[in-house]
C-alpha positions as CSV (number, residue, x, y, z in Angstrom):
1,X,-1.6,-128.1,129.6
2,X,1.5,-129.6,128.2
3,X,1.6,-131.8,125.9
4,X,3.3,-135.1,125.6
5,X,5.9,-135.1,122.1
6,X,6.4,-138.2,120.3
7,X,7.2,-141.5,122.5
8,X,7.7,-144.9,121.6
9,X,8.9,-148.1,123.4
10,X,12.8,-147.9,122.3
11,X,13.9,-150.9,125.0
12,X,12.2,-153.5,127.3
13,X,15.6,-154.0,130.0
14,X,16.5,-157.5,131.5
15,X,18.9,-157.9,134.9
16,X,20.5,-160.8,134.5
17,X,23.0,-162.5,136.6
18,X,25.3,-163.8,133.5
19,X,24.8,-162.1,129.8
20,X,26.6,-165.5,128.3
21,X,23.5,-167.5,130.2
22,X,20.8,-164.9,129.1
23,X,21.5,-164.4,126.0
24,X,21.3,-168.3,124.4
25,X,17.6,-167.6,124.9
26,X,17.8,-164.3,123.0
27,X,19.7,-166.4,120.0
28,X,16.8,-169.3,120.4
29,X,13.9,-166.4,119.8
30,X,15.9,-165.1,116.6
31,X,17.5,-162.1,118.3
32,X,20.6,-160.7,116.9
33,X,23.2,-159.3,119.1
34,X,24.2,-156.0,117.7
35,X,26.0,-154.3,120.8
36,X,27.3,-154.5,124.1
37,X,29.6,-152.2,126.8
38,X,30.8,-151.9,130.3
39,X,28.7,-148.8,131.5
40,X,31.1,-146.4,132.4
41,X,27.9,-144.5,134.7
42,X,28.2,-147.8,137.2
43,X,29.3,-151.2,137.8
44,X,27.0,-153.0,135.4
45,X,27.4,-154.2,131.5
46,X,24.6,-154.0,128.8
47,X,23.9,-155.3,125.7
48,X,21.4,-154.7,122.9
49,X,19.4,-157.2,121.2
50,X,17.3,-156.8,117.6
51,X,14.1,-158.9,116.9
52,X,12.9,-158.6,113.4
53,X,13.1,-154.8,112.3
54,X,11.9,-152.7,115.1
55,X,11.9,-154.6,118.6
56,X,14.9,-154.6,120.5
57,X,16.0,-156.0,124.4
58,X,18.5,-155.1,126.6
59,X,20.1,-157.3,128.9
60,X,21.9,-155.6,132.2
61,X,24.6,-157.7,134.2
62,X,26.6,-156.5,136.9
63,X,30.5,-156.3,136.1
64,X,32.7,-158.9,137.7
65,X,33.9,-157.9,140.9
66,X,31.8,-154.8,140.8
67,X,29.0,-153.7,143.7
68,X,25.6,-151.9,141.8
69,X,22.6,-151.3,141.9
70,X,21.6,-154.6,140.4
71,X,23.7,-156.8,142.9
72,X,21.1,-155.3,145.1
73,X,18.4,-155.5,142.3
74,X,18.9,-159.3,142.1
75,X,19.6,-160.0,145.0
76,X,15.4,-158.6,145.8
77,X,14.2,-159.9,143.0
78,X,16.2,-162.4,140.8
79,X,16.7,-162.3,136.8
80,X,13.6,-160.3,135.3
81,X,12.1,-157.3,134.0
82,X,14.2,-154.4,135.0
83,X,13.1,-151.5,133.4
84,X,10.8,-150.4,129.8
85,X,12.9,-147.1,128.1
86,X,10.6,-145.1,126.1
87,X,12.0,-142.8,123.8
88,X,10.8,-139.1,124.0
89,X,11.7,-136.6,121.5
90,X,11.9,-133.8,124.1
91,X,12.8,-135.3,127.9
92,X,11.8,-131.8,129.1
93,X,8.1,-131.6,127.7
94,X,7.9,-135.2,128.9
95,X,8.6,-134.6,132.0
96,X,6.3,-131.5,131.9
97,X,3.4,-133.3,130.4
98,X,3.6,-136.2,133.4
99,X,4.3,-134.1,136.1
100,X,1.1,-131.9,135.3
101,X,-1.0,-135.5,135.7
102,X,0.5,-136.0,138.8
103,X,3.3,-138.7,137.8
104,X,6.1,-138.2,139.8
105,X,9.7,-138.2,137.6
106,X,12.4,-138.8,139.3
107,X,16.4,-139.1,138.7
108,X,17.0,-136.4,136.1
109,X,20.8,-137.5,134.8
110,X,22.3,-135.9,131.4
111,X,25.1,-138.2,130.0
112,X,27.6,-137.3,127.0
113,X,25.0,-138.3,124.3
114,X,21.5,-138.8,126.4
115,X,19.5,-137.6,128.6
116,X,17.6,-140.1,131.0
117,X,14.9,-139.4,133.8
118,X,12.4,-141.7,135.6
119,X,8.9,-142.6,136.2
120,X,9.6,-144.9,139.9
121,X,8.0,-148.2,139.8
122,X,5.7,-147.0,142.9
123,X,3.4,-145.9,139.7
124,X,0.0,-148.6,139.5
125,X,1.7,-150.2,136.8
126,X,4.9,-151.4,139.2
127,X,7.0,-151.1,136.3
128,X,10.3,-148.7,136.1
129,X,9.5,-146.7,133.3
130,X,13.4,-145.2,131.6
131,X,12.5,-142.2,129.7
132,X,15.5,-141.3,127.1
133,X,16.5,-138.6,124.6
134,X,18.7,-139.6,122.1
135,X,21.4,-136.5,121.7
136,X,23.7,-136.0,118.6
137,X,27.0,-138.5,118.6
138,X,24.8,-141.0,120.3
139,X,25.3,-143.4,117.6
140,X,28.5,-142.5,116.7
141,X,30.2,-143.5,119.6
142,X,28.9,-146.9,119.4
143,X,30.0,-149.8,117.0
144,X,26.1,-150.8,116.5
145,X,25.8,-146.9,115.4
146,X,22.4,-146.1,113.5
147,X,21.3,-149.9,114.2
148,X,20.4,-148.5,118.1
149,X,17.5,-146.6,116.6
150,X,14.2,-147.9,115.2
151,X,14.7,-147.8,110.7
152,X,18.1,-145.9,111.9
153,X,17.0,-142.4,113.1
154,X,15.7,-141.5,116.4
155,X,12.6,-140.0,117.4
């Protein structure tokens, strides 16, 4: 049986209909904005938030003027919970490991510096589970750089 390699909550992921609203909130809990980016994968912009030294949030907007998933997102549910990314040190043993206890994985996508798949929120839980595997350059390519890991390094 395969088993499952390192893991660790890397992200809990926020749809919101305006970042600017959102992320007064973020400031009021003692979050500190470290990053945020137009995705060039879909109409949508992120941004990463630090709490303390190893918790982090994301909040997801969709781009003015643009039509994504999360218009459609929103529009179902409102501002919430979107998604929690776990970081796996090996997406393909991951995937292995759930798949051989049944969980489905769905939307295998490799990007220039990750690799993302997903457990669909028809799981008991309800929740959209992001599993992610941070690839050299990853944080190079981003102003934030080694401050997009937990204590700098990923898993």
């Amino acid at each position: 049986m395969t088993e499952m390699p390192a893991i660790r909550v890397d992200h809990v992921g926020i749809a919101v209909e305006s970042m600017s609203g959102a992320e007064e909130l973020l400031f009021a809990l003692g979050c500190e904005k470290i990053h945020e980016e137009r995705s060039e994968y879909g109409e949508f912009t992120w941004a990463t938030y630090v709490l303390g030294d190893a918790s982090r949030l994301e909040l997801i907007a969709p781009a003015d003027g643009g039509d994504s998933f999360l218009n459609d997102f929103l529009e179902r549910n409102g501002p919430g919970l979107h998604h929690v990314t776990l970081e796996v040190a090996d997406l393909d043993a991951a995937v292995d490991a759930l798949e051989a206890k049944g969980v489905s994985v769905v939307d295998r996508a490799e990007f220039d510096h990750w690799t993302e798949a997903f457990v669909p929120p028809s799981n008991p839980t309800g929740a959209l589970f992001q599993l992610m595997e941070y690839e050299d350059g990853y944080a190079e390519t981003r102003a934030a750089g080694r401050r997009l890991f937990v204590h700098g390094d990923p898993l």
